[in-house]
C-alpha positions as CSV (number, residue, x, y, z in Angstrom):
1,X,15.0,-4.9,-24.3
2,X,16.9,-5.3,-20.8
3,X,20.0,-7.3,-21.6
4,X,19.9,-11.0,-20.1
5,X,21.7,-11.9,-17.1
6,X,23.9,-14.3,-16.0
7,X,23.1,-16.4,-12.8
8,X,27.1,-14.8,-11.6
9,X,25.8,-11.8,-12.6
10,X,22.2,-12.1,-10.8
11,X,23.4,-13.4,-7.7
12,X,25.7,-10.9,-7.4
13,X,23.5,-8.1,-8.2
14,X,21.5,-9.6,-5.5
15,X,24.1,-9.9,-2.6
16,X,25.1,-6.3,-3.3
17,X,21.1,-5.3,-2.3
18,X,21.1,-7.8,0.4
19,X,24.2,-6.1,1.6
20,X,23.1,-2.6,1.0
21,X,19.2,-3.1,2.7
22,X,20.8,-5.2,5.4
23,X,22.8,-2.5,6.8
24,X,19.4,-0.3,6.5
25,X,17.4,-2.6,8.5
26,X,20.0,-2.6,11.2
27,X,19.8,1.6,11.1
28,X,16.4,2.1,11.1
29,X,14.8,-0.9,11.6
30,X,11.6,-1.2,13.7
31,X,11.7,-3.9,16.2
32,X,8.5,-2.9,17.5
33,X,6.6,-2.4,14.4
34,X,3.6,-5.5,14.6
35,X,3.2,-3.6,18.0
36,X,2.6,0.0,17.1
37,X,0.4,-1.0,14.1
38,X,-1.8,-3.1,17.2
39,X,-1.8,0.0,18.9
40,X,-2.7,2.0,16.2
41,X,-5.9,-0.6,15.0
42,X,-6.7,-0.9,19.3
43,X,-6.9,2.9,19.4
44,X,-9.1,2.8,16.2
45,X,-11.6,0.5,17.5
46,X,-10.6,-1.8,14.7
47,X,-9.2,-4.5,16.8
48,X,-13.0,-4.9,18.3
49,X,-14.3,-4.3,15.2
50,X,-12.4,-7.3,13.5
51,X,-13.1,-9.7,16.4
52,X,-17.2,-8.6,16.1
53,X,-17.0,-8.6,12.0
54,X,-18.1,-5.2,12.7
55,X,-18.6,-3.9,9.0
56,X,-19.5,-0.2,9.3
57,X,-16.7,0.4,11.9
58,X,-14.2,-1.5,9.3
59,X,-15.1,0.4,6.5
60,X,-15.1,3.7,8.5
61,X,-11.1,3.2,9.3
62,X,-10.3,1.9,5.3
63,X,-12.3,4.5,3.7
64,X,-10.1,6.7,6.0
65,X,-7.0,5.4,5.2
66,X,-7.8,5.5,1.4
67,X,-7.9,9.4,1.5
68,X,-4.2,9.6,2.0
69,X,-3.6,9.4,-2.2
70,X,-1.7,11.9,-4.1
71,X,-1.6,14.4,-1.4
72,X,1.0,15.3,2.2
73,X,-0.3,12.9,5.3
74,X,-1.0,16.6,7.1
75,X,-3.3,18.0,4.1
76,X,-5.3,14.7,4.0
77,X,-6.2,14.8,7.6
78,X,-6.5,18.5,7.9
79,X,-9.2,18.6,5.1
80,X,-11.1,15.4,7.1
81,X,-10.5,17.2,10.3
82,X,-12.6,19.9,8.9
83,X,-15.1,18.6,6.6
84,X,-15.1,15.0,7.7
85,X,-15.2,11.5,5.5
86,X,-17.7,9.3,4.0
87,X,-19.0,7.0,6.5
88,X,-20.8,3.6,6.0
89,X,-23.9,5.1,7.6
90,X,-24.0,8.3,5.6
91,X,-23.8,6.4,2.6
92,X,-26.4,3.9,3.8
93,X,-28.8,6.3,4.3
94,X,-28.0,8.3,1.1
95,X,-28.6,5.0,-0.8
96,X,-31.7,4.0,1.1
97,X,-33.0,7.2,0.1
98,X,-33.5,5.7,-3.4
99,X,-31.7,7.4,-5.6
100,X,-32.6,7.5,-9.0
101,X,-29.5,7.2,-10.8
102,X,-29.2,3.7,-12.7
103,X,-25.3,3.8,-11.7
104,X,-25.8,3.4,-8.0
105,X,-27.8,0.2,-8.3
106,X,-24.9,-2.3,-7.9
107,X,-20.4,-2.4,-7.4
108,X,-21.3,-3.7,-11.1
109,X,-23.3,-1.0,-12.0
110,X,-21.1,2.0,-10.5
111,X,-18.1,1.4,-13.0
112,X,-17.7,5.0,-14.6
113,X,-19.9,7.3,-13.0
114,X,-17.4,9.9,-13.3
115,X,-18.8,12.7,-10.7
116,X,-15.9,15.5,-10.2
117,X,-16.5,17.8,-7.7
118,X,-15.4,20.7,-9.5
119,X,-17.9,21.0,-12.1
120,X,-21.2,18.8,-10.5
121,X,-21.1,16.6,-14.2
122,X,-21.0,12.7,-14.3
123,X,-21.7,9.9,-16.7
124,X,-25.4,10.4,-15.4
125,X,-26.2,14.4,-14.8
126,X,-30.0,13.7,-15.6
127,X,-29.9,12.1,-11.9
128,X,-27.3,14.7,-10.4
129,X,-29.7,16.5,-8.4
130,X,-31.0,13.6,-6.4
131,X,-27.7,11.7,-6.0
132,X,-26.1,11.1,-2.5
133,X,-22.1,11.6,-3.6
134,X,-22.3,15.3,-3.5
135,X,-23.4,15.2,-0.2
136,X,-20.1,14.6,1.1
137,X,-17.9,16.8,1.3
138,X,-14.6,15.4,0.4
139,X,-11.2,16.5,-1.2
140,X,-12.1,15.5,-4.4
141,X,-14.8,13.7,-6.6
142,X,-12.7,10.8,-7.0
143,X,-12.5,10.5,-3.2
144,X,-16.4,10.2,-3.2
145,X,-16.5,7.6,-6.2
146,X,-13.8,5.5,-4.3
147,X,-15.9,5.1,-1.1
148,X,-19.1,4.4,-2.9
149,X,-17.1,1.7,-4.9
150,X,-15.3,0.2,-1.6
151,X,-19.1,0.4,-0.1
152,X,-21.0,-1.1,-3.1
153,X,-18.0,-3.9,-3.1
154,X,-18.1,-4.8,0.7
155,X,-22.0,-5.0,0.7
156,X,-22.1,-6.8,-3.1
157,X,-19.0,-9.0,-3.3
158,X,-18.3,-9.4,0.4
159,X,-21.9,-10.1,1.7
160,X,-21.3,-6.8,4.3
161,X,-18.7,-8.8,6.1
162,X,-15.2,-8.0,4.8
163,X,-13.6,-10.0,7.5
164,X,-15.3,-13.0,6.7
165,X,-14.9,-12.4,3.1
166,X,-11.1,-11.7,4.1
167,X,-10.9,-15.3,5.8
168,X,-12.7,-17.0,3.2
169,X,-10.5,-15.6,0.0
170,X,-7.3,-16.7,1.9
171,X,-9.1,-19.9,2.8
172,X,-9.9,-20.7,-0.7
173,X,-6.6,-20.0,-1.9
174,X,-4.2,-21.3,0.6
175,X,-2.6,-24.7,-0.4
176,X,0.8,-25.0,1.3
177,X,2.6,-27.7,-0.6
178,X,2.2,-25.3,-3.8
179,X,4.8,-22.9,-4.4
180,X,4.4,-19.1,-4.4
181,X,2.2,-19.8,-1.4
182,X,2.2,-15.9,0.1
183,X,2.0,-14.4,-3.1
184,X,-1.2,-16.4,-4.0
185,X,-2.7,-15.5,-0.9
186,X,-1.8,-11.7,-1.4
187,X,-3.2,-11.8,-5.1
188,X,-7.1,-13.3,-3.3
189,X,-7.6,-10.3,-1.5
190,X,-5.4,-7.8,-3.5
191,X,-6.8,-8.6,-6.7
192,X,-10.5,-8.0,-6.2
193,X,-10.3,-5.0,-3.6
194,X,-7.6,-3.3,-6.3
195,X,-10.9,-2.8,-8.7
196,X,-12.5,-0.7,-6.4
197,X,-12.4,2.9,-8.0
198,X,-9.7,4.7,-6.9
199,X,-7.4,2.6,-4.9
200,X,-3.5,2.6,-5.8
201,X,-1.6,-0.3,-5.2
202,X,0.4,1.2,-2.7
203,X,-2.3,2.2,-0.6
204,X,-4.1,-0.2,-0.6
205,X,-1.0,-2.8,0.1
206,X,-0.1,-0.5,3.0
207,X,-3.7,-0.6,4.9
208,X,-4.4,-4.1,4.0
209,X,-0.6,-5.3,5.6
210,X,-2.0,-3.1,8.9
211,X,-5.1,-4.7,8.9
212,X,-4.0,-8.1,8.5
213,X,-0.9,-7.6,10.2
214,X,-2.4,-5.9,13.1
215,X,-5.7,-7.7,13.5
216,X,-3.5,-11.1,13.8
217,X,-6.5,-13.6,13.2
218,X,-4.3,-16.3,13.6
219,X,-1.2,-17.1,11.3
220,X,-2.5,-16.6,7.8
221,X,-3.2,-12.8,8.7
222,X,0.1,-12.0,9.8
223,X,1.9,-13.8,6.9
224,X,-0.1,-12.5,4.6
225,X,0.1,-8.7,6.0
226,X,4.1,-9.0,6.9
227,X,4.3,-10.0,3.2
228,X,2.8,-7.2,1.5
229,X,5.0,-4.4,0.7
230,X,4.0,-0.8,0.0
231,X,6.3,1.3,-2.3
232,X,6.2,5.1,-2.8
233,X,8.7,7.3,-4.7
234,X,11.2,6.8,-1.6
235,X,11.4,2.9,-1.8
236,X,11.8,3.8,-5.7
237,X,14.2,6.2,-5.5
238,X,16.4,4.5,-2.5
239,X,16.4,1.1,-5.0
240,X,17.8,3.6,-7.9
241,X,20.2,5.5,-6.2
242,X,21.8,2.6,-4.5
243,X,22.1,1.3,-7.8
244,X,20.3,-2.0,-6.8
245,X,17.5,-1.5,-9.7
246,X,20.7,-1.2,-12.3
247,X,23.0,-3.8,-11.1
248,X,19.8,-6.6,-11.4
249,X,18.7,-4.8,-14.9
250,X,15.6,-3.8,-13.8
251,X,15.0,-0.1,-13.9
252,X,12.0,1.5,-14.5
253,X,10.3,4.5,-13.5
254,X,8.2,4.8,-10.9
255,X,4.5,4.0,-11.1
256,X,2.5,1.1,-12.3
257,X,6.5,-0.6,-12.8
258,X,6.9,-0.8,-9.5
259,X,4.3,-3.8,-8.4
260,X,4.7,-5.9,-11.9
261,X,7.1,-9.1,-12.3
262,X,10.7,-7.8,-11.3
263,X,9.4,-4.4,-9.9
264,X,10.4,-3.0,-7.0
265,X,8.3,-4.8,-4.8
266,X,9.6,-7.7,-6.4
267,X,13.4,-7.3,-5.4
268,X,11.8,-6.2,-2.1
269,X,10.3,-9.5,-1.5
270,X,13.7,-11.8,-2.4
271,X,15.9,-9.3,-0.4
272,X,13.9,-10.0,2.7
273,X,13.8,-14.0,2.1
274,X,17.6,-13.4,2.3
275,X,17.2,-11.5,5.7
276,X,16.3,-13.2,9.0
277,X,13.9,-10.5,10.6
278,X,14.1,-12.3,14.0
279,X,17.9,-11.0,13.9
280,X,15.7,-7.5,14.7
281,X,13.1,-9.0,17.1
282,X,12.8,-12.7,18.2
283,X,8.7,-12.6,17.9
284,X,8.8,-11.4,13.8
285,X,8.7,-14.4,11.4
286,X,12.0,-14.9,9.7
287,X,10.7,-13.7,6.4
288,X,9.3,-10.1,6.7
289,X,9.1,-8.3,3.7
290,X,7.0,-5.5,5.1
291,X,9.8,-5.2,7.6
292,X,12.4,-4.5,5.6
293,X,10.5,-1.9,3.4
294,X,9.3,0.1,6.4
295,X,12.8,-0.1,6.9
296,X,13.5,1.6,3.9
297,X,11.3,4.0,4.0
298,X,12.3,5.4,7.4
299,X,15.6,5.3,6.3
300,X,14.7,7.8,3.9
301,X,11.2,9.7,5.2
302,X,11.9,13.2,6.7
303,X,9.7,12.1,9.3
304,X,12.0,9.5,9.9
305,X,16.5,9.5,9.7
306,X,15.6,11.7,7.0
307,X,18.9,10.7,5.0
308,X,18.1,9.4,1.2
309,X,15.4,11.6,0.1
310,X,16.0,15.0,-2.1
311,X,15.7,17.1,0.8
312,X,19.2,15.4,1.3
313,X,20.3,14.8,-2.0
314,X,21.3,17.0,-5.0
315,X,19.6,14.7,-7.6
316,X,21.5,16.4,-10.1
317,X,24.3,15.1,-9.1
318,X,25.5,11.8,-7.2
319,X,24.9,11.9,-3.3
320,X,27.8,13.2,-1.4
321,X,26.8,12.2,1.8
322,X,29.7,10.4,3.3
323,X,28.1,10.0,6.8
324,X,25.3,7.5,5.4
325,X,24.9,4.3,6.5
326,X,25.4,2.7,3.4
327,X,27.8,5.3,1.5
328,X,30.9,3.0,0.5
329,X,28.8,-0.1,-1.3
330,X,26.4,2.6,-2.9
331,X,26.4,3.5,-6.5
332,X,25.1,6.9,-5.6
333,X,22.7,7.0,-9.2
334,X,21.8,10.4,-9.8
335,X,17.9,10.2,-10.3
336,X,18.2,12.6,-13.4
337,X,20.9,11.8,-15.2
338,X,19.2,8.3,-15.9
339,X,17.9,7.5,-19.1
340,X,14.8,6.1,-17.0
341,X,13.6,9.3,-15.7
């Protein structure tokens, strides 16, 4: 049992994260971030694709994005470089087809079909030979159940519009005099979408902020998007070594931890009501949780300062780096000499 806190205590657990993330934001900070995701989506056709509640082309880009689970950015899109990805029209065609397996009849009907690659088995291997997710050829046989699952979803639960699905869950649960506002509007689209097969919450958080973000259709996109927050073992790890996860008594490891009630992505989202994001560009909306943990993670990611990750760090012991940003207010937690990992 986590001992109880003090509001002293709290509040002062809290300003030392404030503190800490503040001086991150103002090192690696990305003042044009809302921009490049635009770009990005423009580049993608998804922009276009929004505007037209082009499906196919939508689903294309998330089905896409959605590969990059469990494995290196470069080995995700070397392997769909070569092979290429499930598309809505492939699957389309597969299903028209008329397959005979009972498990491809519905979204309701997919749960547990179980195909791995590997071995060719499934929940239904009488119907194997005349099924359409072997057909494609990708990473793993998860992969293929998660785009059959996001398809059967989108043209099941969503009508074969996800934007106007999108626009009519935030819609439906927007009611601005209620508190917890955002995070009602996050759970009506998070919710749902997180039972497709396959998905992780950070993924999924992650493409759904661009999307919404990026897209911009009108002011309930963008709050929504800039207040979803993605966390992978860098956001963790940054939270533990800086000692912010210990000094509010909420250590965990990472995982599953991370997105519950006092997770990381929790003290993510009351750090960044603390931070005015206009400070970092005058267009960004004062609170901007996404913001601040892009932040973070660049911060951190080799591909960006590349300075708290264990590339840097002997994890063995604390960090000795004295030319960090953030080196005299951090508690420098070795990541394995914590009764959490």
């Amino acid at each position: 049992m986590l001992p109880v806190m003090t509001g002293d205590r709290k509040s002062a657990g809290l300003r030392h994260a404030v503190d800490i993330v503040h001086a991150v934001c103002q090192a690696a900070g990305v003042p044009s971030l809302i921009d490049d995701i635009q770009a990005d989506l423009a580049d993608a056709g998804i922009l276009t694709a929004v505007d037209r509640h082009d499906t196919p082309v939508v689903f294309d880009w998330l089905a896409a994005a959605l590969s990059f689970q469990g494995i290196s950015d470069a080995v995700a899109s070397g392997y769909m470089a070569q092979h290429g990805q499930a598309t809505w029209a492939d699957i389309q065609r597969g299903l028209d087809a008329g397959p005979s397996c009972p498990k491809l009849q519905s979204y309701w009907h997919f749960h547990d079909c179980r195909y791995h690659k590997g071995s060719g088995n499934c929940a239904e291997p009488d119907h194997i030979a005349g099924c359409p997710l072997p057909a494609h050829r990708l990473r793993n046989g998860r992969l293929n159940q998660t785009a059959f699952s996001l398809f059967l979803f989108i043209r099941d639960i969503a009508d074969g519009d996800l934007v106007g699905w999108l626009d009519q869950r935030l819609a439906e649960a927007d009611d601005p005099t209620a508190p917890g506002r955002l995070a009602r509007l996050r759970q009506a689209v998070l919710e749902p979408l997180g039972h497709v097969y396959g998905v992780s919450d950070k993924v999924l958080s992650m493409t759904l902020s661009s999307l919404l973000l990026g897209a911009g259709r009108g002011p309930r996109w963008v709050q929504v998007g800039g207040s979803m927050i993605a966390v992978d073992t860098l956001v963790h790890n940054f939270l533990h070594r800086t000692g912010i996860l210990r000094r509010l008594h909420r250590s965990h490891p990472y995982g599953p931890g991370c997105y519950r009630p006092s997770g990381c992505a929790d003290i993510i989202e009351q750090v960044a009501g603390r931070i005015d994001a206009r400070e970092f560009n005058p267009e960004f909306p004062a609170t901007f949780p996404r913001f601040v943990q892009h932040a973070i993670w660049f911060y951190c990611a080799q591909s960006g300062l590349d300075v708290c990750n264990g590339n840097r760090i002997d994890d063995r012991k604390s960090c000795e780096n004295i030319y960090c940003r953030v080196f005299r207010i951090c508690a420098r937690i070795s990541l394995y000499k914590s009764d959490v990992f």
